[in-house]
C-alpha positions in Angstrom: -10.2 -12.3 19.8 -12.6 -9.7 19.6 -13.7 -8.8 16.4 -14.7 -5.2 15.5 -17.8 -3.8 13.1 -17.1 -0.7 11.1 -19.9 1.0 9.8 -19.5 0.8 5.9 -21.4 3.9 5.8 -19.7 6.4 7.6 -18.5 8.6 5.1 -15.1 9.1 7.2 -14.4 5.3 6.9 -15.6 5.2 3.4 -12.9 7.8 2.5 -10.0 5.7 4.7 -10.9 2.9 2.9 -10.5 4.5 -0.3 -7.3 6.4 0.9 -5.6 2.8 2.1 -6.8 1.2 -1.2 -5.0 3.8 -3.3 -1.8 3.5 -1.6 -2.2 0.1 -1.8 -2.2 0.3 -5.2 0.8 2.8 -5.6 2.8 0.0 -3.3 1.7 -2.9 -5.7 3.0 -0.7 -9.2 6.4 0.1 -7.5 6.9 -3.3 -6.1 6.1 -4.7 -9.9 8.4 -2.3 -11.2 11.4 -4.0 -9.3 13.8 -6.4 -10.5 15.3 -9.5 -8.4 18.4 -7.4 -9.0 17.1 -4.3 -7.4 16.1 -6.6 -4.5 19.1 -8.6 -4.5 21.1 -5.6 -4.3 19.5 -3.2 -2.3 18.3 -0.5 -4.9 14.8 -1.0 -4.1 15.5 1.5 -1.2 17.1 4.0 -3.3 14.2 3.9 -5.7 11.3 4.1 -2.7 13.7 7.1 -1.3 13.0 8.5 -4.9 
């Protein structure tokens, strides 16, 4: 496997990297806002259509 290096310093990274954590973020908050129910019964699609 080949691994890549990203320049930490490129301010166009630096920004995706910040973009990606923040939606990241959003996705952890609605993901702790569901119950086993909504999961159980499908209504975590409705709410993430919502």
């Amino acid at each position: 496997m080949t691994e890549t290096v990203i320049d930490a310093g490129d301010d166009d990274t630096r920004a995706a990297r910040e973009t990606v954590e923040q939606e990241r973020s959003e996705i952890r908050e609605f993901v702790k806002g569901l119950s086993a129910d909504d999961i159980k019964s499908g209504n975590w699609f409705t709410k993430l259509c919502s």
